[in-house]
Structures are given as structure tokens and as C-alpha cells.
C-alpha positions in Angstrom: -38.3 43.9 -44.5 -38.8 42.2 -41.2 -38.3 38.6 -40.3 -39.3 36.5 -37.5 -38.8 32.5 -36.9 -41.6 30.9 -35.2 -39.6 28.5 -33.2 -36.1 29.8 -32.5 -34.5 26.5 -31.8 -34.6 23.5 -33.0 -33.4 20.0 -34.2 -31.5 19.1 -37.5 -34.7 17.0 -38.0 -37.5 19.9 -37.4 -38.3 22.5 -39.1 -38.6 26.2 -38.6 -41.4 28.6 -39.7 -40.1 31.7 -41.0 -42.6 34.9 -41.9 -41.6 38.4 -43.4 -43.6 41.4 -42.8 -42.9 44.1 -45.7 -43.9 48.1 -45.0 -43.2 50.8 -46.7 -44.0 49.6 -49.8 -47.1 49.1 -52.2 -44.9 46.1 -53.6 -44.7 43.2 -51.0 -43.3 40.0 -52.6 -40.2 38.8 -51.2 -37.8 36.1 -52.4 -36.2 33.8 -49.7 -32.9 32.2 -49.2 -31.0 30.6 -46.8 -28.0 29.6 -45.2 -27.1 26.0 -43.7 -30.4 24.9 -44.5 -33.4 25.0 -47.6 -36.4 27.2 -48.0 -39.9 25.3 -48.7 -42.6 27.4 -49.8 -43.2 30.8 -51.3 -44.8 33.7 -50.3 -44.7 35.8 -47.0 -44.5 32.3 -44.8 -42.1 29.7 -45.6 -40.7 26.4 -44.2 -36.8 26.4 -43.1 -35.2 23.1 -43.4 -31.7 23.3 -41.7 -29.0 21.3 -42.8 -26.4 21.5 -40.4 -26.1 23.1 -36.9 -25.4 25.3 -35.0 -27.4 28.1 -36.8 -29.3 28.0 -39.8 -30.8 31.5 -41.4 -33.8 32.7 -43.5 -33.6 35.4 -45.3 -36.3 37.4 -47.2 -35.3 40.0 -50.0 -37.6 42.6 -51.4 -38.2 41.7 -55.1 -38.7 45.2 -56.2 -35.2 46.5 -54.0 -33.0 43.8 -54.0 -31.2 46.2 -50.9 -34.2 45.9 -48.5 -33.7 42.5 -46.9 -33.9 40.9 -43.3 -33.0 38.0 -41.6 -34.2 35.8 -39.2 -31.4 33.0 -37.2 -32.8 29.6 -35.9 -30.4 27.9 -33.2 -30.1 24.0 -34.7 -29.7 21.2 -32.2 -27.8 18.1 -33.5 -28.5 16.0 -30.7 -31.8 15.1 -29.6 -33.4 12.2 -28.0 -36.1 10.4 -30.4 -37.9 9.0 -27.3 -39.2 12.6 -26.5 -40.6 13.2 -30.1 -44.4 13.6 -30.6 -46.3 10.4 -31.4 -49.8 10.0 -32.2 -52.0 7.5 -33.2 -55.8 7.8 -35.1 -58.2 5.3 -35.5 -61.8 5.2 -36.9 -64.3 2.5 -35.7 -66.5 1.7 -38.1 -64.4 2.9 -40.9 -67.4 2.4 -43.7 -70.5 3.6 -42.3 -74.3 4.3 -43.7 -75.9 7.6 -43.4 -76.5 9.0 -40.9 -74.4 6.2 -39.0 -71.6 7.5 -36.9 -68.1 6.7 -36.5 -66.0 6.7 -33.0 -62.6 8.6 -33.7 -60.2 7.2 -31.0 -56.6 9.4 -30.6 -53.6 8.5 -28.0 -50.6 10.9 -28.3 -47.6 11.3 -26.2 -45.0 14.3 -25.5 -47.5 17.1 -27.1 -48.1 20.2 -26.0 -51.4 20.9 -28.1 -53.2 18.8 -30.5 -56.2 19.6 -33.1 -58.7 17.1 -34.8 -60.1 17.8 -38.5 -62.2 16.1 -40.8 -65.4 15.7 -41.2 -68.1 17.6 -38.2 -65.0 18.9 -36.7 -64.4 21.2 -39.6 -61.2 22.5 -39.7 -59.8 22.1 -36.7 -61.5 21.1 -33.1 -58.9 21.5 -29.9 -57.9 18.5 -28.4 -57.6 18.3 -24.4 -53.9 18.0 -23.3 -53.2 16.8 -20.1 -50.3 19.3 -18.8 -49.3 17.1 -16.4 -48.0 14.1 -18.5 -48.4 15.5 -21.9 -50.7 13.0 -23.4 -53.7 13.8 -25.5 -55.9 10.5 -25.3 -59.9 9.9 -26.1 -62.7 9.4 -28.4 -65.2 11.4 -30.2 -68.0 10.3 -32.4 -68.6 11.7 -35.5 -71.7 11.5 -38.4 -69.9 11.7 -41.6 -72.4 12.6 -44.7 -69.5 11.9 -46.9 -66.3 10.2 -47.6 -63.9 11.8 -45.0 -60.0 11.8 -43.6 -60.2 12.7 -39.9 -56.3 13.9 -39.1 -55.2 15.1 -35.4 -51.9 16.8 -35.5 -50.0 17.6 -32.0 -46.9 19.8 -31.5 -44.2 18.3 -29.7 -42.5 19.2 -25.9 -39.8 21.2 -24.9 -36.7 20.8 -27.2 -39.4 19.3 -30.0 -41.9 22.5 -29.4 -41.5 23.0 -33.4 -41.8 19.3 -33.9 -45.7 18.1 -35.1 -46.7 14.6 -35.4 -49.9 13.8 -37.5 -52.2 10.8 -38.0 -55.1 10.4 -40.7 -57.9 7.4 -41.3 -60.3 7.5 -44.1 -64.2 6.8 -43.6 -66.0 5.7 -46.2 -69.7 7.1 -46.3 -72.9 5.2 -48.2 -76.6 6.4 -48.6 -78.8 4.1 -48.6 -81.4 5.7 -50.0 -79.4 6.0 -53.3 -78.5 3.3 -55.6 -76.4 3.7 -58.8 -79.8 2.2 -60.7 -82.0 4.4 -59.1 -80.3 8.0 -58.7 
């Protein structure tokens, strides 16, 4: 059993992915556990929550040989400055719109790295444009619901908050009005 973290280091307020690859074996469910920290999730990818710094560790045992196990050790960060963390904001204008009316999605995020926009004609995700140079993610995009819809951008964070995600969501409400509740 093999484990790998996703993002190595981290804050006490992120979060660490943590993935086990099993070979050797027909039988490849694991069970997790960890050390200064909590496991969220099941399966070969999991969520690790640290509790305390400096280190926290996922671990992934072999349910079938409880000896075949590995390990994977996140460096925890206690101090961080909040003023660096990713921030986004989402807004949809008009937010109730008639078939095939369309709605402008307008995004501004700051200290990302990469951001993705779902919901609705973007499917599940659509890349957003990052500027490298300042880190911001700002714009609009139109959209032609043909249903009710939550558009949500997510953006990963900067530097020392490269594990950290911000995400946004606004709901559009979608009529036809060519259908009535009297007339089907």
C-alpha cells in the first residue's frame, strides 16, 4: 500500500488530500487513520484534517492484511496570514430568467492560482483565466439556462494556501413560457 498527500504542507486551517494506491492484490479496500489530525471520507481518496502542527499523518491499511499499510506526512503551518487566503465572489444578473433568456455570471477572485466555473452550459467545470501576474480571476460570462441552476466557481489559493479553495454559488431560477401549470 502506497500513499501520497496532494499538498505536502499546509495550514491548521486547510486541508490535505490523501490517496492510496493498492497492488499486489485482487482485494483493494483500505481503512484510514490518522495522527494529529481526522480522516473525512472513505475510499481510496480521503480528506485530512489536521489538528495540531507541526506534522499531521494519513495512514491507509489494507483491510484484508492489516500488515500492509503506508503512510503519507503533511507539514502543518500554525501561522498564516488570512489576508493571503483565496476569496471569490459569484453573482448572477438576472437571477430569474425566461427560456431561452440568458443570465450574465460575473466572478472577482483574489490570491488564486486556478479557478473553474460549473453549472449550468458550463457543465462540469469550464477553466477560468488567471492573471499570473496579480493572481486575480475577474470577468463575466453569459449563460442560457433551460433549467433551474447553481453556477459555483471554485479557485485554489497561492503559495502557502496552494491547498486552500474558496468557492461561491448563486441560484438561477428558470421559467417556460410556453408552459403553464393549467395548460401542461
Amino acid at each position: 500500500v502506497s500513499v501520497t498527500a496532494i499538498h505536502t504542507t499546509i495550514s491548521q486551517s486547510e486541508t490535505a488530500t490523501c490517496h492510496a494506491t493498492v497492488t499486489g492484490t485482487a482485494s483493494t479496500t483500505v481503512i484510514w487513520s490518522a495522527k494529529n489530525g481526522a480522516i473525512k471520507g472513505s475510499g481510496s481518496t480521503v480528506t485530512l484534517a489536521p489538528s495540531t502542527a507541526p506534522t499531521a499523518t494519513c495512514t491507509a491499511t489494507l483491510a484484508a492484511d492489516s500488515a500492509a499499510s503506508g503512510s503519507a506526512t503533511v507539514t502543518v503551518q500554525n501561522t498564516m496570514n488570512p489576508l493571503n487566503a483565496p476569496t471569490c465572489s459569484l453573482s448572477a444578473n438576472p437571477t430569474s430568467v425566461l427560456i431561452p433568456q440568458a443570465t450574465t455570471i460575473g466572478y472577482s477572485c483574489k490570491h488564486v492560482s486556478s479557478c473553474t466555473l460549473s453549472g449550468g452550459g458550463f457543465g462540469n467545470q469550464s477553466t477560468v483565466a488567471v492573471n499570473g501576474s496579480t493572481n486575480t480571476a475577474t470577468g463575466t460570462t453569459q449563460d442560457s439556462p433551460t433549467q433551474n441552476t447553481v453556477y459555483t466557481i471554485t479557485c485554489y489559493g497561492t503559495n502557502n494556501y496552494s491547498s486552500a479553495t474558496a468557492n461561491e454559488s448563486v441560484s438561477v431560477t428558470v421559467s417556460n413560457p410556453g408552459r403553464s401549470e393549467t395548460n401542461p
